[in-house]
N, C-alpha and C positions, 0 to 999 in steps of 0.2 A: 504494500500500500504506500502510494507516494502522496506524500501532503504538503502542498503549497500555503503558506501563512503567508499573508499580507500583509501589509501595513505602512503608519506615515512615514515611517524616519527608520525602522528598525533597532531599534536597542532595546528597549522592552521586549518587543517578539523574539529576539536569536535567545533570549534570556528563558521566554516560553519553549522554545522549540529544545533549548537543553533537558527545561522540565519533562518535557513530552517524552524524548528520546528515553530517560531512564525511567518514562512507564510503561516501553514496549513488554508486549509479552515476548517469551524466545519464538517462537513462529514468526514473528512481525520483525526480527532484528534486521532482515534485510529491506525495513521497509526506510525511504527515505522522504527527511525532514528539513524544510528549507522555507526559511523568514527572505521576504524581498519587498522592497519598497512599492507602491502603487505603480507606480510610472515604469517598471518593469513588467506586471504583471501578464500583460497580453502576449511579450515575446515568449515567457514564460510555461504558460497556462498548459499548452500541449503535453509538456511530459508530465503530470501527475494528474491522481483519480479522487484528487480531492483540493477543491480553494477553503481555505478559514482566511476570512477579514478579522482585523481587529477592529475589537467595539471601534474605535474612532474612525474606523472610515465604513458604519453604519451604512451610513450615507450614500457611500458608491453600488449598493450593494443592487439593485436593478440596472445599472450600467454594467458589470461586471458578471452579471446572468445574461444578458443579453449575446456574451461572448461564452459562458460557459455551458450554458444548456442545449444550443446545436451539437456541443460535442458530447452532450451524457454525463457530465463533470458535474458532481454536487457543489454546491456552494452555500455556505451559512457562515454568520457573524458568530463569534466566540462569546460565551455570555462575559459580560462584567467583571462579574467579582471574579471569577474561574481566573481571568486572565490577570486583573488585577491582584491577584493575591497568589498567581505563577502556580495554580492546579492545574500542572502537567497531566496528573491523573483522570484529573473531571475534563478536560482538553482532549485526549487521547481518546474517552470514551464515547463525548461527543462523534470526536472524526471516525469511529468503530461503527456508529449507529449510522451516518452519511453513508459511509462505505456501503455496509450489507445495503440501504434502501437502494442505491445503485447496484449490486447485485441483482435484486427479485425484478 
């Protein structure tokens, strides 16, 4: 499972995306995690089966489906607090539940 986190400036998120990593399950180790600025994102989007925005860029988040759901790519905001208080674990689970609804 490869997951793409969004966001304005990236420093909080690479900070999320360490949490995340150390709550893979051993099945998942080969899955890859990677934080990139907005203005990157569209070059991006192709290689991975999942977009997380962070809460602050809410806001883009219908401009950002408009690009990822031609391709079948879930996309959803990270809740709040999860991300503000760096729940790797509540984060990972999230992106678990994306993943399988793109599976069925």
């Amino acid at each position: 499972m490869n997951i793409l986190l969004v966001c304005a400036a990236g420093m909080s998120t690479s900070l999320v995306v360490e949490k995340m990593k150390k709550a893979l399950k051993p099945e998942e180790a080969d899955s890859v995690l990677v934080a990139i600025p907005a203005e990157e994102f569209e070059a991006a989007v192709d290689n991975y089966d999942i977009v997380l925005l962070g809460p602050q860029l809410r806001f883009k988040k219908k401009e950002f489906e408009k690009i990822t759901q031609p391709k079948g790519i879930p996309l959803d905001v990270i809740n709040m607090v999860d991300y503000g208080t760096l729940r790797g674990d509540k984060i990972m689970e999230f992106a678990r539940q994306l993943y399988q609804q793109k599976s069925k």
